[in-house]
N, C-alpha and C positions, 0 to 999 in steps of 0.2 A: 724414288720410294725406298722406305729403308726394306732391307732381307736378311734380314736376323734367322738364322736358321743353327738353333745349336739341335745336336745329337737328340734327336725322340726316340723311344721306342716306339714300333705298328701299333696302332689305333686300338688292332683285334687284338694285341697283347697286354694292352694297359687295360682292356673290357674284363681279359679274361682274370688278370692277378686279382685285381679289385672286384672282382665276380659282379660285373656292373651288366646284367642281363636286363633288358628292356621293360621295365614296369607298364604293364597296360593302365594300371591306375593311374599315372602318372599323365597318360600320353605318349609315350615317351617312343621315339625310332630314331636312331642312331647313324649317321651319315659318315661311313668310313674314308669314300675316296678321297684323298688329300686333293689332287689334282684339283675337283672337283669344289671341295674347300674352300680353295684359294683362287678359284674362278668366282663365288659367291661374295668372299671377301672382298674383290676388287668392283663386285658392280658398286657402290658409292664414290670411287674415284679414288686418287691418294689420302692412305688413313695417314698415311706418316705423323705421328707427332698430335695425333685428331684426338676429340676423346669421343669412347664407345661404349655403348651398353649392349650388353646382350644378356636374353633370358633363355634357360634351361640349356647350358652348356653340358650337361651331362655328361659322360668323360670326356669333352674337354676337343672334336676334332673341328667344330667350326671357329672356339675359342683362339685354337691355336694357327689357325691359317689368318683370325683377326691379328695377333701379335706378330706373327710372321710380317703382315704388313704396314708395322711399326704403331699400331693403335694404343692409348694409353684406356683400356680397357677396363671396366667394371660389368663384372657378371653376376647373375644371381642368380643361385639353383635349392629348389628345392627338398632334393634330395639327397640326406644326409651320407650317402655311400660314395655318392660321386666328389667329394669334398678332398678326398687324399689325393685323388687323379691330378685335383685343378691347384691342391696345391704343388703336384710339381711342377705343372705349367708355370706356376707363382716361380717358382727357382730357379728355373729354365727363362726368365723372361724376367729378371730382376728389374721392381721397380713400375713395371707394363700391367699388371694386372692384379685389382684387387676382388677380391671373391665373397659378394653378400651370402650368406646360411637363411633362406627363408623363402616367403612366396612374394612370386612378383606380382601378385594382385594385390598385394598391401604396402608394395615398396615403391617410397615416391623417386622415380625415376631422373626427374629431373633434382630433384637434391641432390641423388647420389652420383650420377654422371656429368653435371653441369649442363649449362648452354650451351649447344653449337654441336651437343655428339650425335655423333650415326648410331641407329637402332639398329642393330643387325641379328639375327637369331633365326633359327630353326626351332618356330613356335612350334610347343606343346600342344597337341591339336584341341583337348579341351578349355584352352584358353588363349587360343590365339584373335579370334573374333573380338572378347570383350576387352583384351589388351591393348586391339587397334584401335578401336571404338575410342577409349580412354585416351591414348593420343592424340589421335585428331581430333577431341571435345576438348583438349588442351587452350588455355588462353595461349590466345594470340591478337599480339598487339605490336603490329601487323604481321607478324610472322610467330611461330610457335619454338619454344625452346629447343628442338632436336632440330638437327642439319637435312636428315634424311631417313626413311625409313628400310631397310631392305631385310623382308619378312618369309620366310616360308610358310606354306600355307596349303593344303589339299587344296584340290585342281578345284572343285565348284568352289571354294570362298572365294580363290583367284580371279576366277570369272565375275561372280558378282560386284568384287572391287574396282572392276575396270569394265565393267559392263556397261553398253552405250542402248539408249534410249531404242525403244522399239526390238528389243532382243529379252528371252525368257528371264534370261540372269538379271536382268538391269530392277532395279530398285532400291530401298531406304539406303544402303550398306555404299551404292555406287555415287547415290549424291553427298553425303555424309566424305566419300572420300575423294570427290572430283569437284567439289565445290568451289575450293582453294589450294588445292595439291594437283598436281598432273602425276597420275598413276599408271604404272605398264608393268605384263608381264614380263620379266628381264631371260626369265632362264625356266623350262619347264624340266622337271626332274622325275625320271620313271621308277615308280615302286622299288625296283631290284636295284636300287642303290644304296635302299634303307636296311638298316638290321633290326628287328626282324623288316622285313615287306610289308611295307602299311598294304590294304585292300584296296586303295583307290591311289590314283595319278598324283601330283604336286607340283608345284611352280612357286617361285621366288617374283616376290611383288615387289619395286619400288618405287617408292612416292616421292616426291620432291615437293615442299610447299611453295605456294604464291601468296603474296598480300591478298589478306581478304577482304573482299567486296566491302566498301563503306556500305554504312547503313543499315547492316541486315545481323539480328541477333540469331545467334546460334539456338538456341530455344524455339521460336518462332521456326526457323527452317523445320527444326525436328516432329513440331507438332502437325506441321504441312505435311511432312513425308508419313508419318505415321497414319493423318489419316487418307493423305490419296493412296497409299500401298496396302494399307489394313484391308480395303476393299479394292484391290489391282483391276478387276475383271468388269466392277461399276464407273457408270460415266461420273465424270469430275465433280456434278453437281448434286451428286446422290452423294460421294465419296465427302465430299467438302462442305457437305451441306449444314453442319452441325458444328464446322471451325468458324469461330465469328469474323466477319470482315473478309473470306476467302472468297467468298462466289462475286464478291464486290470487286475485290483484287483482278477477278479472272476478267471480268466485264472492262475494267481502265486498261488492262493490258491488252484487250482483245483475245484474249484466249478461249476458243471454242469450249466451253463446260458439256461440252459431248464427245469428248475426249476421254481417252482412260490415260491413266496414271503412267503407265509405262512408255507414251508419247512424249510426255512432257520432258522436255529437253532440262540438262542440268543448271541453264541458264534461264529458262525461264522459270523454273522453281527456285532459284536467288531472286528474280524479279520482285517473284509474288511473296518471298518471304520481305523483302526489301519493304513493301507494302503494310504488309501486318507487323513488322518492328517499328515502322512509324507512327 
């Protein structure tokens, strides 16, 4: 793995020149430990030479432990203050990192990082849900344009992303990302690492995709999960009783429709979507 490591100034020194104080508006908390950094940067394996996106680099300390690990990097941050920080990273790391000016909910990810990059980022908490969501609803044929995703995330979205059948967390969010991805917490991180301290706990989630299942449309899954989880605490046949073809689906496959939602295994919900896309 390459270890380009030219001269930085501290994290807290580059926050304070650039008066880059933590916008709540934004979401916005700040990960100083380098160590720390570049233990996150290594959960996807060797970047050496990989290409990477990350979103809301904000001054720039997760950015920099990505280029430290030789990624040919694309960032995009919203925030026009942080912009001088990243372009000295750009200086410091000729060639390694280019720096979108905008929001990453309107920037297509895959245009500007290509096929085959790791998503890596210390998501903005009020857009890290729909930013995932938007990933993994990505065409895939049989596999999805990004390598890998390795996302931060407060501790309950973590949970529900990797939450298993029969537990309070488990629902729409866990099959939507274990359908065709195998997802795990990698690293959990405690408040007092962040500048300011977020109020709740965090962990770094990644997902690694699988070929997905022939046969079954992504639509079809989502309008299943929608309505067995819209009503989590009703049995299947109450909950499903209004998607056409579902309680038929339930009966071929033998699946008890006295069942609630939170039972049903993430392969039996490909099943029965499998069913209703045919």
């Amino acid at each position: 793995m390459a270890d380009s490591r030219p001269a930085l100034p501290p994290l807290r020194e580059v926050i304070a020149r650039h008066g880059l104080n933590a916008s709540k508006a934004l979401g916005q908390n700040f990960l100083l430990d380098e160590q720390l950094l570049d233990r996150i940067a290594a959960i996807p394996g060797p970047l050496d030479g990989q290409p990477a996106f990350e979103v809301g680099p904000g001054p720039g300390g997760l950015t920099r432990a990505i280029l430290r690990a030789g990624a040919k990097l694309v960032a995009v941050e919203r925030d026009g203050r942080c912009l001088p920080a990243l372009a000295e990273l750009q200086e410091a790391f000729p060639g390694q990192l280019r720096v979108i000016s905008g929001d990453a909910m309107q920037v297509d990810a895959h245009a500007e990082a290509g096929t085959g990059a790791h998503i890596i980022a210390n998501l903005p908490y009020n857009v890290g849900t729909p930013l995932l969501v938007g990933w993994l609803s990505a065409d895939w044929s049989p596999l999805p344009w990004w390598a890998t995703l390795t996302l931060m995330f407060q501790m309950e979205v973590a949970e529900r992303i990797v939450a298993k059948p029969g537990t309070d967390h488990y629902g729409r969010l866990a099959v939507l990302s274990q359908w065709r991805s195998d997802a795990r917490i990698a690293m959990k991180v405690h408040r007092s690492a962040f500048t300011p301290p977020p109020k709740v706990m965090s962990a770094v989630v990644h997902i690694t995709p699988k070929s997905a299942p022939e046969g079954v449309i992504l639509k079809h899954l989502e309008r299943l999960t929608a309505a067995a989880f819209g009503q989590r605490r009703k049995m299947l046949r109450q909950s499903l009783k209004r998607l056409p073809g579902a309680l038929d689906a339930l009966a071929t496959l033998a699946i008890d429709p006295q069942r609630r939602a939170e039972t049903v295994t993430v392969e039996e919900f490909v099943e029965i979507a499998r069913i209703l896309s045919a």
